[in-house]
C-alpha positions as CSV (number, residue, x, y, z in Angstrom):
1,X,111.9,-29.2,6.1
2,X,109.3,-27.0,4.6
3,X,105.5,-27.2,4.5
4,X,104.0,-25.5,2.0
5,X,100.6,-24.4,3.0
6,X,98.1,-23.5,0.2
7,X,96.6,-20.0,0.9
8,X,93.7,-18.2,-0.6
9,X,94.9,-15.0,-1.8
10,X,93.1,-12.1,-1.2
11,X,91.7,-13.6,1.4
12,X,91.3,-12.3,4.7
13,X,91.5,-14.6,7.4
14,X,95.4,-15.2,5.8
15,X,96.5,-11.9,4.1
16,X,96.6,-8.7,7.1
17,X,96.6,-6.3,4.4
18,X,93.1,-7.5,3.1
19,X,92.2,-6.5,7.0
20,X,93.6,-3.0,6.9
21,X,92.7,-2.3,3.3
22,X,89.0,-3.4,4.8
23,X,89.2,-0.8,7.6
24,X,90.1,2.3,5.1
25,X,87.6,1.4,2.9
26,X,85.1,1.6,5.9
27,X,86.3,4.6,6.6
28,X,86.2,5.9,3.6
29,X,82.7,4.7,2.5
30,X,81.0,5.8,6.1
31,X,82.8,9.6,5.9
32,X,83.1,10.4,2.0
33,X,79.6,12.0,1.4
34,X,80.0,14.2,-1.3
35,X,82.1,11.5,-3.6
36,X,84.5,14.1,-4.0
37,X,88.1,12.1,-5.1
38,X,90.2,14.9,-2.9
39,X,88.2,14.3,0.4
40,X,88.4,10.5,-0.6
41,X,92.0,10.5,-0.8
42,X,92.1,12.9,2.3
43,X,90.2,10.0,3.7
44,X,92.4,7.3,3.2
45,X,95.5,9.3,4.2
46,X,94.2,9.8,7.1
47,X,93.0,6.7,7.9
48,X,96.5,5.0,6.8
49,X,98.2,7.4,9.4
50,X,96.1,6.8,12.1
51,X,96.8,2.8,11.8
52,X,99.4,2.3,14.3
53,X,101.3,-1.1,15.3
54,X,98.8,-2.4,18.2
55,X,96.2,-2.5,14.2
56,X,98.7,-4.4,12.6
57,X,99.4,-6.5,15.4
58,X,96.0,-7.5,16.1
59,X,95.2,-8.9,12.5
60,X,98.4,-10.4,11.9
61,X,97.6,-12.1,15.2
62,X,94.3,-12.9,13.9
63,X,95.9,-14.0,10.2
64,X,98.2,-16.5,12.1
65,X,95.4,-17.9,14.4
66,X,93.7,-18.3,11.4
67,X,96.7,-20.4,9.7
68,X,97.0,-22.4,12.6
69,X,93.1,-23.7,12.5
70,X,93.6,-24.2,8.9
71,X,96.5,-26.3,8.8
72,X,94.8,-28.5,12.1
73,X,92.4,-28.9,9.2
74,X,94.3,-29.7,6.2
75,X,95.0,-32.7,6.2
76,X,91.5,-33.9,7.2
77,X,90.1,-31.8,4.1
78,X,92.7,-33.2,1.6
79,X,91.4,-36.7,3.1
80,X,87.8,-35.5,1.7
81,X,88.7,-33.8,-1.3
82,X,90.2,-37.2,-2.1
83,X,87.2,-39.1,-1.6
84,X,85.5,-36.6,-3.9
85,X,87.3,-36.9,-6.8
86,X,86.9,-39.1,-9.9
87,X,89.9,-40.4,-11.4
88,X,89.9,-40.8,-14.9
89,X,92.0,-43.2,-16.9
90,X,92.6,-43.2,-20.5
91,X,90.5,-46.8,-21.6
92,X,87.0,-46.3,-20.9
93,X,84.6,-49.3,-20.0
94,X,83.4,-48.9,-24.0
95,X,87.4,-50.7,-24.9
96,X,86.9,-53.4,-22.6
97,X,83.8,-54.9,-24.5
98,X,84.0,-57.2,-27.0
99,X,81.3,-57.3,-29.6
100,X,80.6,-60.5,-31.2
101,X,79.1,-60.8,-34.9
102,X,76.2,-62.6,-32.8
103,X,75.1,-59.4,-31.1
């Protein structure tokens, strides 16, 4: 059985790669005072090397804690989403009425 779990993209609490991409640009933004396009791709190589497997465990770790809150809370949001929404039927109130010559 499969459970298909609705994620934001980009977002990220669910995608790691937003989390790293986050870190270079921080890098990159606090270092890169001359706005020189050499030193900012200088900056990002360096940055991408010095990411090492104890980063990307840490915020996949955090991505699936994330998942896990969000699918302890999924069914209780669908539940309000539900509540929220207005169904809309094809006859309107306006077809029910009769109109008599009297009126």
């Amino acid at each position: 059985m499969f459970v298909v779990l609705r994620l934001p993209p980009y977002h990220p609490d669910f995608n790691p790669i937003e989390n790293i991409w986050a870190q270079i640009k921080g890098h990159v933004s606090s270092q890169n005072v001359a706005m020189n396009l050499t030193k900012v791709k200088e900056l990002v190589e360096n940055k991408v090397n010095s990411i090492g497997p104890e980063d990307w465990k840490k915020v996949v770790q955090h991505a699936k804690k994330c998942e896990a809150e969000f699918m302890r809370w999924e069914h209780k949001i669908d539940g309000w989403i539900e509540k929220l929404l207005i169904h809309v039927s094809h006859s309107s109130d306006s077809d029910d009425m009769q109109i008599s010559d009297s009126d």
